[in-house]
Structures are given as C-alpha cells and as structure tokens.
MMTF fields as JSON, N, C-alpha, C and O atoms, coordinates in Angstrom:
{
  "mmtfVersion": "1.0.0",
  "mmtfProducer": "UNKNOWN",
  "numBonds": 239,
  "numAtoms": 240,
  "numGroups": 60,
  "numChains": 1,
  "numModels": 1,
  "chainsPerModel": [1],
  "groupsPerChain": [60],
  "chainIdList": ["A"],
  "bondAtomList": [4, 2, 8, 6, 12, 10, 16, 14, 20, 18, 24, 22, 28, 26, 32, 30, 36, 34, 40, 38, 44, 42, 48, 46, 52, 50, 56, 54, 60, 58, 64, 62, 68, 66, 72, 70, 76, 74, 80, 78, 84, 82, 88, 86, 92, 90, 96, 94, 100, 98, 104, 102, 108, 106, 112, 110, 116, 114, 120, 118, 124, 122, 128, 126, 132, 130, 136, 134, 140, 138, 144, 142, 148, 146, 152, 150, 156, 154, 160, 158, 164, 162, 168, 166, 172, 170, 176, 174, 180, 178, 184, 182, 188, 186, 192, 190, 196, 194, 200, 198, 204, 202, 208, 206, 212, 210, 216, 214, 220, 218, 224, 222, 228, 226, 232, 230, 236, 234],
  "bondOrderList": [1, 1, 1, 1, 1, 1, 1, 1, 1, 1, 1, 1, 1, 1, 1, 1, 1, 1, 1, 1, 1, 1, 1, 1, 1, 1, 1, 1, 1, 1, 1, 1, 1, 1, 1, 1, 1, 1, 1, 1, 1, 1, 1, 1, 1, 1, 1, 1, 1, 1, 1, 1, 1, 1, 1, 1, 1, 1, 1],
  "groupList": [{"groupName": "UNK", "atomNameList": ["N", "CA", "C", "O"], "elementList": ["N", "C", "C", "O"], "formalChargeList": [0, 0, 0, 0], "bondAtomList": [1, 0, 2, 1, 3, 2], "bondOrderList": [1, 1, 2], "singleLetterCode": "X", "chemCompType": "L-PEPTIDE LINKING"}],
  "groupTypeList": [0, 0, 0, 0, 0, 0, 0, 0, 0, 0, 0, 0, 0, 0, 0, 0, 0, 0, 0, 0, 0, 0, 0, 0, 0, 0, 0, 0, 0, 0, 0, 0, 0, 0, 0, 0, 0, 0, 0, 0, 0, 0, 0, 0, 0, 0, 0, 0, 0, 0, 0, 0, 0, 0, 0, 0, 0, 0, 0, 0],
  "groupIdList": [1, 2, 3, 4, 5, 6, 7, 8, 9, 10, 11, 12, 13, 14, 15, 16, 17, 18, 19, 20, 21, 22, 23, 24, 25, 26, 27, 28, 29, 30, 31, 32, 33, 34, 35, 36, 37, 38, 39, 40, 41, 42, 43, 44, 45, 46, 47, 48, 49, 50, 51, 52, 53, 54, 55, 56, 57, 58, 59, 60],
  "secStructList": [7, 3, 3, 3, 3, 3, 3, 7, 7, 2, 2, 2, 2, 2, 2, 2, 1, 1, 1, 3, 3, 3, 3, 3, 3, 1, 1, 2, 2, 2, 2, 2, 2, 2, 2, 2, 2, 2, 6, 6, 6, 6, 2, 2, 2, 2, 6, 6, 1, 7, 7, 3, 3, 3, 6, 6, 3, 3, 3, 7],
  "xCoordList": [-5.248, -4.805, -6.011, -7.091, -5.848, -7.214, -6.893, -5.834, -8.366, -8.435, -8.132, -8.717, -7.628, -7.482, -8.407, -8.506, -8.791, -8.649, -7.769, -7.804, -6.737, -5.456, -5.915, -5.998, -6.168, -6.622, -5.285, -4.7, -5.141, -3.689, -4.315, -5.462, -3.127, -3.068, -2.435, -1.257, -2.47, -1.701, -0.099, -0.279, 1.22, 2.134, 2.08, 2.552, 1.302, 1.551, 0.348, 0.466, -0.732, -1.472, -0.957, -1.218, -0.248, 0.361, 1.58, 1.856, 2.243, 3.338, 2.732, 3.329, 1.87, 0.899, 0.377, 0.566, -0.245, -0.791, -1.964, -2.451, -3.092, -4.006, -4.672, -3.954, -6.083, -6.261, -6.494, -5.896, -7.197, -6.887, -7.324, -7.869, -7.004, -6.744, -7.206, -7.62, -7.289, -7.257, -6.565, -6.241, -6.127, -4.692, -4.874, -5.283, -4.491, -4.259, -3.249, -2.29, -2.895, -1.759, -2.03, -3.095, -0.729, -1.309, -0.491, -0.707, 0.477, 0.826, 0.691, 0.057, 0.916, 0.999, 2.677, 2.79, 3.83, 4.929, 5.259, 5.951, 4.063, 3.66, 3.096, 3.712, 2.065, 1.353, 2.168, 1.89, 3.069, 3.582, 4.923, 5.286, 5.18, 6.189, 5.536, 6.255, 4.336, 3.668, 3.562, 3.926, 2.58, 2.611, 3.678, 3.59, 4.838, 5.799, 6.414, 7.197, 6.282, 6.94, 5.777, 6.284, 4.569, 3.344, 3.503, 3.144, 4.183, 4.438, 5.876, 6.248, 6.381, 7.735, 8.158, 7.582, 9.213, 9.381, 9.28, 9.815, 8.6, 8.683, 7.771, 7.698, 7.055, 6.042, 6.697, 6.528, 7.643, 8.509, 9.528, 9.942, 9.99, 10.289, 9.306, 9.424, 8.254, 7.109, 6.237, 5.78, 6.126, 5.557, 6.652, 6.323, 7.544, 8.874, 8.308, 8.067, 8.071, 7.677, 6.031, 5.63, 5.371, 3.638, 3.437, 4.138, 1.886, 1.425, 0.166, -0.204, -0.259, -0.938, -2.038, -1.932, -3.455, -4.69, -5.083, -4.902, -5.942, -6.646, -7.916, -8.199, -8.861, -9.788, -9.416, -8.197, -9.735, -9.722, -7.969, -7.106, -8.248, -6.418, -5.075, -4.721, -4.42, -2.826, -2.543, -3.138, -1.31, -0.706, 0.523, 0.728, 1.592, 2.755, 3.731, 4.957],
  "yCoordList": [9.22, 8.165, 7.694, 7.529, 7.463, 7.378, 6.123, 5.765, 5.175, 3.497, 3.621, 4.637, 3.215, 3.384, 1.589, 0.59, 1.922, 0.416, 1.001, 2.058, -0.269, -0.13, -1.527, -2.699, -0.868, -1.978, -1.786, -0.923, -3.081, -3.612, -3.933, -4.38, -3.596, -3.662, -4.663, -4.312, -5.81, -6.232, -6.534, -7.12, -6.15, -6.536, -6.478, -7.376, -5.055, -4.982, -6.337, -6.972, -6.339, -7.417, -9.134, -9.987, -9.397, -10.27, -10.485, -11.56, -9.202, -9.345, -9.182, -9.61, -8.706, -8.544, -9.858, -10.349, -10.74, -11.99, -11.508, -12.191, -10.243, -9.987, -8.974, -8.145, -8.975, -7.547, -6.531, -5.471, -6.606, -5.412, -5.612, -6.625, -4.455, -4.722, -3.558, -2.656, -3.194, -2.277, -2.323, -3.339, -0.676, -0.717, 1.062, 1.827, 1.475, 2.45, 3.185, 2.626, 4.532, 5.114, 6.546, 6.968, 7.66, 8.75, 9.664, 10.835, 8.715, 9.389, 8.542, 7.513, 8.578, 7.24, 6.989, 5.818, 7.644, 7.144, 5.626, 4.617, 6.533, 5.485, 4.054, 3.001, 4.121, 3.328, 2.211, 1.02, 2.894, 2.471, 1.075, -0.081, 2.092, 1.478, 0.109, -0.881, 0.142, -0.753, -1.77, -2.805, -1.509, -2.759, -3.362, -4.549, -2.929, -3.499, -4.265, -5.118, -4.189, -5.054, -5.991, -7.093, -6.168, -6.944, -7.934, -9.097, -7.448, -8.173, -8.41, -8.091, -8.866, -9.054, -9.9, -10.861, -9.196, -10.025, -8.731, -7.666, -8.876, -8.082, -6.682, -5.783, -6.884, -5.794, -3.791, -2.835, -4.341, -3.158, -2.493, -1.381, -3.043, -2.701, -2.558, -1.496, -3.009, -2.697, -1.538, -1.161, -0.974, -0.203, 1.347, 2.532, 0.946, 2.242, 2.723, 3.925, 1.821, 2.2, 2.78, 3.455, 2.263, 2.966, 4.283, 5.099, 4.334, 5.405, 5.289, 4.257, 6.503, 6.596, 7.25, 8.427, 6.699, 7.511, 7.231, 6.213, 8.982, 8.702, 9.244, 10.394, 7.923, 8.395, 8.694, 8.634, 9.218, 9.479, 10.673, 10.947, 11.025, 11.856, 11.36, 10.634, 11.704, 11.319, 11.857, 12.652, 11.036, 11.382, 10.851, 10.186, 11.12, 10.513, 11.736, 11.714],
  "zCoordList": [13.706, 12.819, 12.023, 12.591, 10.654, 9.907, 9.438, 8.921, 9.763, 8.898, 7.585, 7.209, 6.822, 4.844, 4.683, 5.396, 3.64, 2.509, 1.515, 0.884, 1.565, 0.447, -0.372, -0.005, -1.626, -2.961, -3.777, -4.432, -3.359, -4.907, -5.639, -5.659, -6.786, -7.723, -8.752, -8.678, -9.776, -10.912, -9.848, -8.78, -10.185, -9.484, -8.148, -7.45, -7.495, -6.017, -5.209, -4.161, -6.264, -5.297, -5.492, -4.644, -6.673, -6.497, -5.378, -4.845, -5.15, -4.287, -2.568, -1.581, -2.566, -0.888, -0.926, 0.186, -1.75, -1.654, -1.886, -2.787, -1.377, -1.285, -2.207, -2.766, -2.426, -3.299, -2.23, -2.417, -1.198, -0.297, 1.109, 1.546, 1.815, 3.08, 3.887, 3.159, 5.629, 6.069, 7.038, 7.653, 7.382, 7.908, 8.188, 7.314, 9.535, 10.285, 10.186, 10.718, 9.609, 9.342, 9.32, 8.867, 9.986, 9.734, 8.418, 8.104, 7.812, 6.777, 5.133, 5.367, 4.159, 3.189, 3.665, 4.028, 3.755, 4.105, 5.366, 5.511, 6.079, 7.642, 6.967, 7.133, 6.318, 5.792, 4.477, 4.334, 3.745, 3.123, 3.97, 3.751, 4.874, 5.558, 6.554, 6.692, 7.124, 7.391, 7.04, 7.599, 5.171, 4.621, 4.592, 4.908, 4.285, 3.705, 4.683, 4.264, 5.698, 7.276, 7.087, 7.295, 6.825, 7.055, 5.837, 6.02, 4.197, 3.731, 3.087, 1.958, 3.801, 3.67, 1.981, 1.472, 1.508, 0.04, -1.03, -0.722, -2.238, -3.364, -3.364, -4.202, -1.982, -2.066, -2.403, -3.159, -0.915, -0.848, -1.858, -1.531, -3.062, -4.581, -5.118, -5.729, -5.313, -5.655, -6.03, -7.109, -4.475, -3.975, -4.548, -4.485, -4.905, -4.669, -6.196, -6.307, -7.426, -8.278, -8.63, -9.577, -7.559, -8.123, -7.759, -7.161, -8.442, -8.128, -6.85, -6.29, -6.651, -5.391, -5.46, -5.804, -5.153, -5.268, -3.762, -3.093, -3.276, -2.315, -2.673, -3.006, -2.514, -3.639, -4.4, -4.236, -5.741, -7.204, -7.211, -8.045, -5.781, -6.458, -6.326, -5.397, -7.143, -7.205, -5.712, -4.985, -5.564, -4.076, -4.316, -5.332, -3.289, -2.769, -3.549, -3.435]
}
C-alpha cells in the first residue's frame, strides 16, 4: 500500500476543505473512494469529473 500526497485543486479543494492531504491506497479507485467517505458532500461529484496526475502523468 503506497502513502500518496493528494493536492486539490480550484473546485475539488474547495469541496475537500483542504489543499492537500496524505492518505494510503493501493489503487487511485481505492484512494478515490477513500477521500470521498473522509469528505463527505460535493467532493465525490467532483472528483467523477477531474483529471488525474501521478506525478507529471495522466492517470485514471
């Protein structure tokens, strides 16, 4: 299972409350699904629309 820093973004860090965070996950699906229990509310629509870098590459 690998630590991430997840840096929001513009809508998603307004809807997390936070600009970023760290958080244990072994997939982005896992991870995705995480935050979204951690921040309950607009995150999880949110999130359905972005995009995804790990480091500098596209993902998801």
């Amino acid at each position: 299972m690998a630590c991430v820093t997840i840096r929001y973004w513009a809508a998603a860090r307004e809807a997390a409350g936070v600009a970023e965070e760290r958080q244990h996950a072994d997939t982005l699906a896992d991870l995705l699904a995480t935050v979204s229990e951690r921040h309950p509310g607009r995150l999880a629509a949110v999130l359905a629309c972005c995009a995804f870098l790990v480091g500098d590459v596209p993902v998801g």
